[in-house]
C-alpha positions as CSV (number, residue, x, y, z in Angstrom):
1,X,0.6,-17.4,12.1
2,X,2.4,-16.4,9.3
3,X,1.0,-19.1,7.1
4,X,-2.4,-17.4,7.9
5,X,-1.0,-13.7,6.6
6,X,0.1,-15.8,3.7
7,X,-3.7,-16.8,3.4
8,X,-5.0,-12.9,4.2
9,X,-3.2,-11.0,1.8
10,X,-3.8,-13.9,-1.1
11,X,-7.7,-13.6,-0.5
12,X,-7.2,-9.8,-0.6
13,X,-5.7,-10.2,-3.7
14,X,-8.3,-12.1,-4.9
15,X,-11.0,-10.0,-4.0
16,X,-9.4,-7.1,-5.3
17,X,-9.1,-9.0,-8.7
18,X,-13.1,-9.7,-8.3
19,X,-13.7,-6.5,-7.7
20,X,-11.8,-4.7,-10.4
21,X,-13.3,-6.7,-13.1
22,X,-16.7,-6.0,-11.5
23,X,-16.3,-2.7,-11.8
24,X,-16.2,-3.0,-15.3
25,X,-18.8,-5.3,-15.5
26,X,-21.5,-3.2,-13.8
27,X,-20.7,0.1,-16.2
28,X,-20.7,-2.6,-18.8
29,X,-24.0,-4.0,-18.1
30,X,-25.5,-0.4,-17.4
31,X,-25.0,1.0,-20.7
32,X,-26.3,-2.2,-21.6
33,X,-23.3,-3.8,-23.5
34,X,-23.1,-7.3,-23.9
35,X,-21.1,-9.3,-21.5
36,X,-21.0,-13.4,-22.0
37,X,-18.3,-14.0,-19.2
38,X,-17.6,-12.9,-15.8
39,X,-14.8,-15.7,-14.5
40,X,-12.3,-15.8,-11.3
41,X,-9.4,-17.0,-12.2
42,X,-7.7,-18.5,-15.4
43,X,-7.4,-22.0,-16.9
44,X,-9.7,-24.5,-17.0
45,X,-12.8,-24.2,-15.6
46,X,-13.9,-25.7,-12.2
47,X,-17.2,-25.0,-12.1
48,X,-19.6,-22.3,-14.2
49,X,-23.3,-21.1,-14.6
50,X,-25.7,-18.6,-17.3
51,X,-27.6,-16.3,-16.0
52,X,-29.2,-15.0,-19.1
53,X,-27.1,-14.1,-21.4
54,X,-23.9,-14.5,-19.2
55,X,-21.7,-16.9,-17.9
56,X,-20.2,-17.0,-14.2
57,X,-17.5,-19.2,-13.6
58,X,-14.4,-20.3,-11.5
59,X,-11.2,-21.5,-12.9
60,X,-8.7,-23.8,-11.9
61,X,-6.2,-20.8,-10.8
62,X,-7.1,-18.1,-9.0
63,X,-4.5,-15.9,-9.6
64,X,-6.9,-13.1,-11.2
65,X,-10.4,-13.1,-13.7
66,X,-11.3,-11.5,-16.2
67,X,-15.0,-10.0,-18.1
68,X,-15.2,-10.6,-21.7
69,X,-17.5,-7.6,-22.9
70,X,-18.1,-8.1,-26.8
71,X,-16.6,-6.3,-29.2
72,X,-14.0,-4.5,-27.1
73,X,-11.4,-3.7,-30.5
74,X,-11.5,-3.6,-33.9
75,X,-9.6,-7.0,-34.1
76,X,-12.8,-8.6,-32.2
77,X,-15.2,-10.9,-34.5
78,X,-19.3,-9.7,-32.9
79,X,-22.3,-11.3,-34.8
80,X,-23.9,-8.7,-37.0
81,X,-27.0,-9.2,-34.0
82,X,-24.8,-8.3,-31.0
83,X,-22.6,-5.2,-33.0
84,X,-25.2,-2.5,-31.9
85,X,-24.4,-3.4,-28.0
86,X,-20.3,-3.9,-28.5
87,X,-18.2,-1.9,-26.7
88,X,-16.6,-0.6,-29.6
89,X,-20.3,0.9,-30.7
90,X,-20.7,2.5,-27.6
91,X,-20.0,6.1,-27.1
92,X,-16.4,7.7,-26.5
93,X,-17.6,8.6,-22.9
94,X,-19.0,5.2,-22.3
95,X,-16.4,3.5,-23.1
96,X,-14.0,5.7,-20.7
97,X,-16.1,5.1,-17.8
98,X,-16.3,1.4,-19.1
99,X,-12.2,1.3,-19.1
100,X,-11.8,3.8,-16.0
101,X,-14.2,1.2,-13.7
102,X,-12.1,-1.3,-12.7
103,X,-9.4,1.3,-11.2
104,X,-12.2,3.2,-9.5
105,X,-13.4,-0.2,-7.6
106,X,-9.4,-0.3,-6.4
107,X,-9.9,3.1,-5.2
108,X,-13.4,2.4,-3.2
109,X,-11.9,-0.4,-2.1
110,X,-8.7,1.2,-0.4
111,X,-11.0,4.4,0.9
112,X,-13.3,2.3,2.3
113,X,-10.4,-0.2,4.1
114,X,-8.6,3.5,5.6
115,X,-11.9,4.7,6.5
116,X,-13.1,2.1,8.3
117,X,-9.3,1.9,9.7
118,X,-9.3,4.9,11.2
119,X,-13.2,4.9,12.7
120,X,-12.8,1.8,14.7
121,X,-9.4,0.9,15.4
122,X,-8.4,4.2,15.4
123,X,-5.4,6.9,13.9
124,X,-1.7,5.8,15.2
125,X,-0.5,8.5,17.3
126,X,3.2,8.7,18.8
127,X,3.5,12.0,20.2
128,X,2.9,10.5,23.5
129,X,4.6,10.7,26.7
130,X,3.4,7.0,27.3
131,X,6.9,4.9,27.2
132,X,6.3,2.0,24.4
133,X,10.1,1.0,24.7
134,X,12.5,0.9,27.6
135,X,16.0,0.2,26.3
136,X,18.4,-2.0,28.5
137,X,22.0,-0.3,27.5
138,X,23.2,3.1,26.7
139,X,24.7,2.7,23.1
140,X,27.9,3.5,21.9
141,X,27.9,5.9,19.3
142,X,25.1,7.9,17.7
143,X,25.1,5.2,14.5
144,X,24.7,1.9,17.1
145,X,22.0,3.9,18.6
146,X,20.0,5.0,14.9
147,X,20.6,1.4,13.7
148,X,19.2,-0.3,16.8
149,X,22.3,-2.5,17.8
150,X,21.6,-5.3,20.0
151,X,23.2,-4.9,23.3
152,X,26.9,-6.1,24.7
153,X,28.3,-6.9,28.1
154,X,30.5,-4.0,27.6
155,X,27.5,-1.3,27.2
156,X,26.5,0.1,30.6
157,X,23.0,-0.2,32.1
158,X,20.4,3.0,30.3
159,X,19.4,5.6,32.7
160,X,15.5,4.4,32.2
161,X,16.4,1.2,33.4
162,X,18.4,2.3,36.4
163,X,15.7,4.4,36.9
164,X,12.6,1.3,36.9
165,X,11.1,2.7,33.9
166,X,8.8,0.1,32.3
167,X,7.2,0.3,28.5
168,X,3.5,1.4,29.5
169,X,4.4,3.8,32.0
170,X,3.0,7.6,31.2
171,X,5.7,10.2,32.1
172,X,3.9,13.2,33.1
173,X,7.0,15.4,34.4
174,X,10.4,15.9,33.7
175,X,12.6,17.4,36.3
176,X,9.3,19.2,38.1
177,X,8.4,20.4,34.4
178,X,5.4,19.2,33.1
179,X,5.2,17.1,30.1
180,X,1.8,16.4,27.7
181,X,3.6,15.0,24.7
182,X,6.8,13.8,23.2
183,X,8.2,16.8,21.5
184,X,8.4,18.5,24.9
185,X,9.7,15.1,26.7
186,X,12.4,14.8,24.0
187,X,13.8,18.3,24.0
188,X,13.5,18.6,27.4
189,X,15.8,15.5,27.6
190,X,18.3,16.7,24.5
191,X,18.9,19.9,26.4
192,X,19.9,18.0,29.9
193,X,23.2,17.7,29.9
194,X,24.3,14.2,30.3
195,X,25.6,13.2,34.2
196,X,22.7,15.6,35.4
197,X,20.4,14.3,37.8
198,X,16.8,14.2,36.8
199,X,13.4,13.3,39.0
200,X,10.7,11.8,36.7
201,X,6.7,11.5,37.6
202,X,5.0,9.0,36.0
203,X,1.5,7.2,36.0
204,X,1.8,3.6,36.5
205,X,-0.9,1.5,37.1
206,X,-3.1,5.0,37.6
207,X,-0.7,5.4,40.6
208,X,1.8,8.2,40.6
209,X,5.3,7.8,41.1
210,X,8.6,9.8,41.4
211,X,12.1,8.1,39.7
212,X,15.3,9.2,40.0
213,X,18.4,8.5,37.4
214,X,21.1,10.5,35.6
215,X,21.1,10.9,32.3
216,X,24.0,9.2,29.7
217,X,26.1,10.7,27.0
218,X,26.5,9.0,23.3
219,X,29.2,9.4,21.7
220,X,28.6,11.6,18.7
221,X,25.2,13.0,20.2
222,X,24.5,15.6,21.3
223,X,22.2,16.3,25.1
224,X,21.7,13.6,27.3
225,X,20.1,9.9,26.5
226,X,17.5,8.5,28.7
227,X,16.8,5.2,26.7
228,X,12.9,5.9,26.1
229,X,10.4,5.6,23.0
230,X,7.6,6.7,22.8
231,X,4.6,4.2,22.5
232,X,2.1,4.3,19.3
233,X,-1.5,4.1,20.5
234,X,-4.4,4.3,18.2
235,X,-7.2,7.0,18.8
236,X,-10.6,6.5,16.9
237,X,-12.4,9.0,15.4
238,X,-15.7,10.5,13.8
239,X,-16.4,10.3,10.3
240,X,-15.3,13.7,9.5
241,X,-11.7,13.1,10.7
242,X,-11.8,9.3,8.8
243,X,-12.6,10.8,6.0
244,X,-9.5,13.2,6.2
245,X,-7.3,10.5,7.4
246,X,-7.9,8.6,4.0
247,X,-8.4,11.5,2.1
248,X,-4.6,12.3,3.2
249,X,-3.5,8.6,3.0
250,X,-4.6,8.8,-0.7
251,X,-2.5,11.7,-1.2
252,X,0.9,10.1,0.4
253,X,0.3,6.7,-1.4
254,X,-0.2,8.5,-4.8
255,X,3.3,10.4,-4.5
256,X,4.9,7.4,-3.1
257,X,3.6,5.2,-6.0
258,X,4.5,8.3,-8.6
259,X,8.5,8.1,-6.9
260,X,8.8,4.5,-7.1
261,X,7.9,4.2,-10.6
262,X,10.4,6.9,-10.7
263,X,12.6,4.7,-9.3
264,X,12.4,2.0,-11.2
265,X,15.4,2.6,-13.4
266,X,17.5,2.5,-10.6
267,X,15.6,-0.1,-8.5
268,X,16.2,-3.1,-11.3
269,X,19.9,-2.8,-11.0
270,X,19.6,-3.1,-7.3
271,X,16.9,-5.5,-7.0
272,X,19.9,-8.1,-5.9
273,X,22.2,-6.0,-4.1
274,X,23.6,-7.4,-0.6
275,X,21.9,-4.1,0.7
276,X,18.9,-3.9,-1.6
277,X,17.0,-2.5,1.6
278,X,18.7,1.0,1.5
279,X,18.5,1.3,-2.3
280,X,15.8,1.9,-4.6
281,X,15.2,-1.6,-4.9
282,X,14.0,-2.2,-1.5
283,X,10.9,0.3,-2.7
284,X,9.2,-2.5,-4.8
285,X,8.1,-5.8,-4.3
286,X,6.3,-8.4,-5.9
287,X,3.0,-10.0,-5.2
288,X,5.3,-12.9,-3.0
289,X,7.1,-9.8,-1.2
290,X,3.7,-8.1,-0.2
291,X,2.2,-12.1,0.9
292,X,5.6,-12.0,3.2
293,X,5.3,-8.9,4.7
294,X,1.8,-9.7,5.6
295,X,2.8,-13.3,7.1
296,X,5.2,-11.1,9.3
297,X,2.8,-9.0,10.6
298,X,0.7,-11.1,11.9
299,X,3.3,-12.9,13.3
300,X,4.8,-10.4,15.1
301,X,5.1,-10.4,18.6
302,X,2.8,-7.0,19.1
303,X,-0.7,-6.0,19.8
304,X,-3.6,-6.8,17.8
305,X,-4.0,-3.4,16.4
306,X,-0.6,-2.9,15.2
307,X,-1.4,-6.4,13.3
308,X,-4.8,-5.1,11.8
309,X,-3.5,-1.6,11.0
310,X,-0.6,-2.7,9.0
311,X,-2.2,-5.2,6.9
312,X,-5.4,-3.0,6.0
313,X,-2.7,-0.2,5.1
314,X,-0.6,-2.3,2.9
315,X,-3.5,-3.5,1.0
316,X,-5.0,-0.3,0.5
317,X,-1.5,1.2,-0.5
318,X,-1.5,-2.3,-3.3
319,X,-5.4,-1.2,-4.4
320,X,-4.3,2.6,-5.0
321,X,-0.6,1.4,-6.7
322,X,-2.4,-1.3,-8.9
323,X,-5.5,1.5,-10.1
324,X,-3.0,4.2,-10.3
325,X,-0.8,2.1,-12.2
326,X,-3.6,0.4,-14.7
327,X,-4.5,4.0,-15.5
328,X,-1.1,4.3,-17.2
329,X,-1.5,5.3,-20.9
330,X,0.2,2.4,-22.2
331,X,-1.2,-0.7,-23.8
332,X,-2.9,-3.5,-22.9
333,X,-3.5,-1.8,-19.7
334,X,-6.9,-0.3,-19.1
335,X,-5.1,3.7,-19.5
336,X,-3.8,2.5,-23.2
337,X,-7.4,1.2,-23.8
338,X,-8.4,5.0,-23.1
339,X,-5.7,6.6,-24.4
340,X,-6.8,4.7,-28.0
341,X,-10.2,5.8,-27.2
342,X,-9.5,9.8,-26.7
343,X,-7.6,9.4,-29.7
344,X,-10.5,8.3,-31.7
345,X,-12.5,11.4,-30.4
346,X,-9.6,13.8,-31.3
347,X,-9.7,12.1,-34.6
348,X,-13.1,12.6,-35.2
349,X,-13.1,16.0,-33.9
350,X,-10.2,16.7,-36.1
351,X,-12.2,15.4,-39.2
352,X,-15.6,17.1,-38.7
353,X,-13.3,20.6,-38.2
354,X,-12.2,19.8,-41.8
355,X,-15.3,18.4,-43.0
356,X,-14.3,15.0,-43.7
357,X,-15.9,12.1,-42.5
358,X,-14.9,10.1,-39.2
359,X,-11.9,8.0,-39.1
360,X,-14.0,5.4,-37.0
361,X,-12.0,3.1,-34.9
362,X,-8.2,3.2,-34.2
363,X,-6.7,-0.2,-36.4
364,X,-5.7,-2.6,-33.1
365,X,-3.1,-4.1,-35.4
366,X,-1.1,-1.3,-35.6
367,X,-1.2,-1.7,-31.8
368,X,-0.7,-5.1,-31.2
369,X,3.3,-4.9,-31.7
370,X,3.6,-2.2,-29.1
371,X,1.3,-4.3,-26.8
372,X,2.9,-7.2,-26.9
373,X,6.1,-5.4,-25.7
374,X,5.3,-3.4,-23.0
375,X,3.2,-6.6,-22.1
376,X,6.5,-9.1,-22.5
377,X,8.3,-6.1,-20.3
378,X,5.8,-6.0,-17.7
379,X,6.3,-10.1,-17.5
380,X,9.9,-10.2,-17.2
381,X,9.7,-7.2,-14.9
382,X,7.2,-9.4,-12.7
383,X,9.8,-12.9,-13.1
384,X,12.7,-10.5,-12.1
385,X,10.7,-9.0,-8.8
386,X,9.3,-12.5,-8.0
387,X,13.0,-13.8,-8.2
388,X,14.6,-11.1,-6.0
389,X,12.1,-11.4,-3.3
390,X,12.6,-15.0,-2.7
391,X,16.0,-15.1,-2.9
392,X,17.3,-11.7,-1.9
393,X,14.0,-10.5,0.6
394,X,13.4,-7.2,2.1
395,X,12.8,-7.6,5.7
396,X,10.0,-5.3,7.3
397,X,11.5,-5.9,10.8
């Protein structure tokens, strides 16, 4: 099982590589620039066809692909023929939506894969008086009970269990009060003091049935502990509310992609710390860290939905991180590629103001220092998460 989340999340990757680059290479063919390759993969080629004036193909390594549209910078040698349909001809606007494409498909992609989430499987809920976890022992302290300690001889038995509470069973009443959600379960139970006797109603099997316990005190907490969790359950719903649902997951996956590369200062330092999970460096991962997670998710002992939801989320959250993170102004990412190409505008808007004739196109090798670093920093980067994750691994529990 985990071998097949392996195979999931690498043909997600994949497909999310093919779909990028066909994202250019539809706005590339619509404003009828010239594209002669459209290729999954890199290396040599395995297998390849023209279809008119293009060539499809599959290389020897799938571990991305790539368009070649024809004349994409200055630096690019175009037969006199094909220079009227080069990218570098085309209009500033063009040439934006050209660049701007493959991020876009990232982002269709992830909508569409939270959508379609939350309209058939359904939106996790927890505020749910239906128990998804009984636990055996009343913990210690506060911190043994926050960090989920496994259980000792020495810990006595948790009120739930001495009660017969069992993880599917809908509480419905607490001490003769009625109950419709957790937030009224849980205070209810915090403001109990602990050695009270307490009747509970719950639906079992569609039956009711009244428990009795007393309710345990933790050191360091305050009210009484059952030993209860609430269990997540997914709710589909209409378009309307899918459409919100992703609309808000965008949001949260932007702001969490915008604070890790905030992070990132901080995270490289602690990529290969003993507790790289608490720190900043347990906020990124590499391509082998997401493939792991995956393999554990679908090898975790829980339902199928939990399985589904997780790995759909984590690949939409990669799709929105990868197109947010293309856009970047810096070079030879797509966002330097527009940055260079506003800058031409400006230039040429800056010129006619004084009369003077257009600059024409920015000089790429000017550029091609700056690229080539932030491209050999974006490679170590890579080496350095690939490394950690392999020998120093975040575990999603």
């Amino acid at each position: 099982m985990d071998l097949l989340g392996w195979l999931i999340f690498l043909f997600a990757l994949l497909f999310s590589v093919m779909l990028h680059e066909s994202g250019h290479f539809v706005a590339a063919k619509k404003f009828g620039m010239k594209c002669t390759r459209y290729f999954v993969g890199f290396g040599p080629t395995v297998w390849s066809t023209r279809r008119g004036e293009t060539e499809y193909g599959i290389k020897a390594f799938p571990l991305g692909g790539f368009v070649k549209i024809v004349g994409m910078t200055s630096l690019d040698d175009v037969d006199p023929e094909d220079e009227p349909r080069s990218f570098r001809r085309a209009p500033g606007w063009q040439r934006i939506i050209v660049l701007s494409a493959g991020s876009f498909m990232h982002f269709v992609l992830a909508f569409g894969l939270i959508f379609g989430l939350a309209l058939g499987i359904g939106i996790e809920k927890d505020n749910t008086t239906q128990l998804g976890t009984v636990a055996t022992c009343v913990p210690p302290t506060e911190q043994a009970l926050t960090s989920g300690a496994a259980c000792t001889a020495k810990d006595a038995k948790s009120p739930a269990a001495l009660a017969g509470l069992k993880v599917g069973d809908k509480l419905t009443s607490f001490n003769g009060v009625k109950v419709s959600n957790w937030t009224q379960l849980s205070n209810a139970i915090k403001d109990a003091k602990p050695g009270a006797g307490i009747t509970l109603t719950v639906v079992r099997d569609g039956k009711p049935l009244t428990l009795h316990t007393k309710l345990a005190a933790v050191t360091g907490r305050s009210g009484g502990y059952l030993g209860i969790a609430p269990a997540t359950v997914f709710q589909p719903t209409g378009p309307i509310g899918a459409i919100s649902y992703a609309g808000t997951g965008f949001s949260q996956v932007i702001t969490g992609s915008a604070d890790a590369l905030g992070q990132l200062p901080k995270a490289v330092p602690q990529l290969f710390a003993k507790d790289r999970g608490s720190t900043a460096g347990g906020s990124v991962t590499s391509v082998v860290g997401a493939a792991r997670d995956t393999g554990q998710a679908v090898a975790a002992n829980v339902g199928w939905e939990y399985k589904v939801s997780y790995i759909l989320l984590l690949i939409a959250s990669l799709n929105i991180f990868v197109g947010v993170f293309n856009l970047l102004p810096l070079l030879p990412m797509d966002g330097g590629h527009i940055a260079v190409v506003v800058w031409e505008r400006i230039r040429a808007w800056l010129a006619r103001l004084r009369g003077r004739a257009d600059p024409g196109l920015v000089d790429y090798r000017k550029l091609v220092p700056v690229s080539f670093s932030i491209f050999l920093v974006l490679v170590v980067f890579g080496f350095m998460l690939i490394l950690a994750d392999i020998v120093n691994p975040v575990n999603i529990g």
